[in-house]
N, C-alpha and C positions, 0 to 999 in steps of 0.2 A: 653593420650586419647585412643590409641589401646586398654591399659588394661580394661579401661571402657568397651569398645568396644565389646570386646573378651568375658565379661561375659555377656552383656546386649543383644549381637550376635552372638552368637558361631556359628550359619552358614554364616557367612559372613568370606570374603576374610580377612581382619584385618591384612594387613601385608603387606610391602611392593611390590608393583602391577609393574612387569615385563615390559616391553616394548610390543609394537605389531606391529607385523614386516612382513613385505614380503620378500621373496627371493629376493639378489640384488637391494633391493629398492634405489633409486638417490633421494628420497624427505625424509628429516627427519620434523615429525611434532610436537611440541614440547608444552607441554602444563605446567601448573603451579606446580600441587598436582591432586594427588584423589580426587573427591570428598567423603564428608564420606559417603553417603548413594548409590554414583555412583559407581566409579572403589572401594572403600575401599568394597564394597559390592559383588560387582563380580568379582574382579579382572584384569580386562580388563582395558585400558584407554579409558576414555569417554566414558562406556557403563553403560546406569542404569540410567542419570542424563538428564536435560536442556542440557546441552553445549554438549554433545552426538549427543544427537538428533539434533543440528544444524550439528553441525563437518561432522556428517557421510552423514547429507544428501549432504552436498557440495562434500565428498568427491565418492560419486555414480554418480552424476551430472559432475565433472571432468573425472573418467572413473579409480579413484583411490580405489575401489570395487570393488566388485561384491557379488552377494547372497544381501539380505534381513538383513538388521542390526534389531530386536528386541530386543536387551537392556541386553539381556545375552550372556557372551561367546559362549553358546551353541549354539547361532541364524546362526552358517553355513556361517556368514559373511567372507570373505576373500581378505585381501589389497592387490592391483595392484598398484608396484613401490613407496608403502611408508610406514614407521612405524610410531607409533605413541609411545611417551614415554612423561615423566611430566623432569622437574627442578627439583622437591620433588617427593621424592617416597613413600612418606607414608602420608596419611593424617595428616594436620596440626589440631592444635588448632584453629576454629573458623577460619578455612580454611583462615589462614593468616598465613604461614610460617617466619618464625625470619631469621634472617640471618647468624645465626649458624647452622640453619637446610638446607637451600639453598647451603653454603659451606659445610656444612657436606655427601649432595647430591650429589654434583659437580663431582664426580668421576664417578657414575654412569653415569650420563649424556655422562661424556668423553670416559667412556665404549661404551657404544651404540652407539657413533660418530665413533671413530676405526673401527669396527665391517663391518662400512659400506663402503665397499670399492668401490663401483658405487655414494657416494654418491656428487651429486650435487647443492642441494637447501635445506635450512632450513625454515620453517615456525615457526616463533615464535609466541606463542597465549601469547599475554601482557608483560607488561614491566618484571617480575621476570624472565620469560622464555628467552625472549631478551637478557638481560642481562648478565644471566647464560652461555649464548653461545658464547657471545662476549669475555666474560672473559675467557674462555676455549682455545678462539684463539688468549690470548696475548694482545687483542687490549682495548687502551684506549676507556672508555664510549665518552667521549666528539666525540671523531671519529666515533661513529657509536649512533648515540643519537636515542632513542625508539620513532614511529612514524609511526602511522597507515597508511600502504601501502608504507612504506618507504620500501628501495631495500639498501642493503649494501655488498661490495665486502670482501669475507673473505680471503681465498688462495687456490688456485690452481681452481681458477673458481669455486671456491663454492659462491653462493650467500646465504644473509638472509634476509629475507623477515620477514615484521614487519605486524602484526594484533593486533587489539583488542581482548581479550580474547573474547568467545563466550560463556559468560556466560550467563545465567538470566537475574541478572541485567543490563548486559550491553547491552543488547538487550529490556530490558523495561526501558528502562532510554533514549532510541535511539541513544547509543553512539555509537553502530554498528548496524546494520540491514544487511537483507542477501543482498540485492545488493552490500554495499560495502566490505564482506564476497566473494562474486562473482567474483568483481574486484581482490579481491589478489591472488582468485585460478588462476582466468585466467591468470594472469601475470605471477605465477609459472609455470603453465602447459606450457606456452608461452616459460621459459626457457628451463625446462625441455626435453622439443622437438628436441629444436634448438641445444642444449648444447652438 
């Protein structure tokens, strides 16, 4: 699909899209894939798309911003205490990743976990992202089973916190809505504080 991509949009990003990160951030937020026309286009996570522009506004409202998010990297936007990175790092087919590609990702992921040496809370956006995280720290799914606003103990005080992805559809279907978007930040920010 990239090579599609790469000739149909030679200015776009088409390539696997980096983490975005703050100095010493304690919150990892962790979302599925690219979108193709969002991050695969700018290369940013969650800038360009729907689930963006929800993500970023909860995340200026928490006090995890600052600057003016407009939808390009160049928008000056800057994260306070958290990065944001995907399970998949490159756009999937028909934005449904295989399970060849989510373990073939997996390492990345545990890159960017290392990395963080402040870190204390994960937000997981959907069950792939969930998942991905759980298995990185050893633990059976059955013991940590995916569950909107669910709270799971990982090790050494790291919590993971469960979300519904904030996609499009999942916000025109009402299987999330930003009040219970609200609820999970608050309940990180709530660790996060205390922690």
């Amino acid at each position: 699909m990239r090579k599609q991509l790469r000739r149909e949009h030679p200015d776009w990003h088409n390539a696997p899209v980096p983490s975005f990160t703050a100095p010493n951030a304690r919150l990892l937020i962790v979302g599925l894939a690219p979108g193709k026309s969002g991050a695969n286009r700018t290369g940013r996570p969650f800038t360009g798309d729907f689930a963006g522009r929800v993500l970023y506004k909860m995340l200026d409202e928490f006090g995890f911003s600052s600057g003016t998010y407009a939808e390009n990297p160049d928008d000056g936007l800057r994260l306070c205490d958290c990065a944001i990175t995907n399970a998949v790092a490159c756009v999937p087919p028909l934005n449904k990743p295989t399970g060849a590609e989510i373990s073939t990702c997996r390492p990345w992921l545990e890159k960017q976990l290392r990395s963080m040496k402040q870190l204390r809370a994960i937000l997981a956006l959907g069950r792939v992202a969930h998942e991905s995280v759980v298995k990185l720290f050893s633990m059976p799914l059955r013991n940590a089973p995916f569950r909107h606003a669910a709270v799971h103990q990982l090790q050494d005080g790291i919590l993971l916190f469960d979300s519904y992805h904030c996609s499009r559809y999942n916000i025109q279907t009402k299987r999330l809505n930003n009040d219970m978007l609200r609820e999970v930040f608050s309940t990180v920010r709530q660790h996060i504080q205390t922690s």
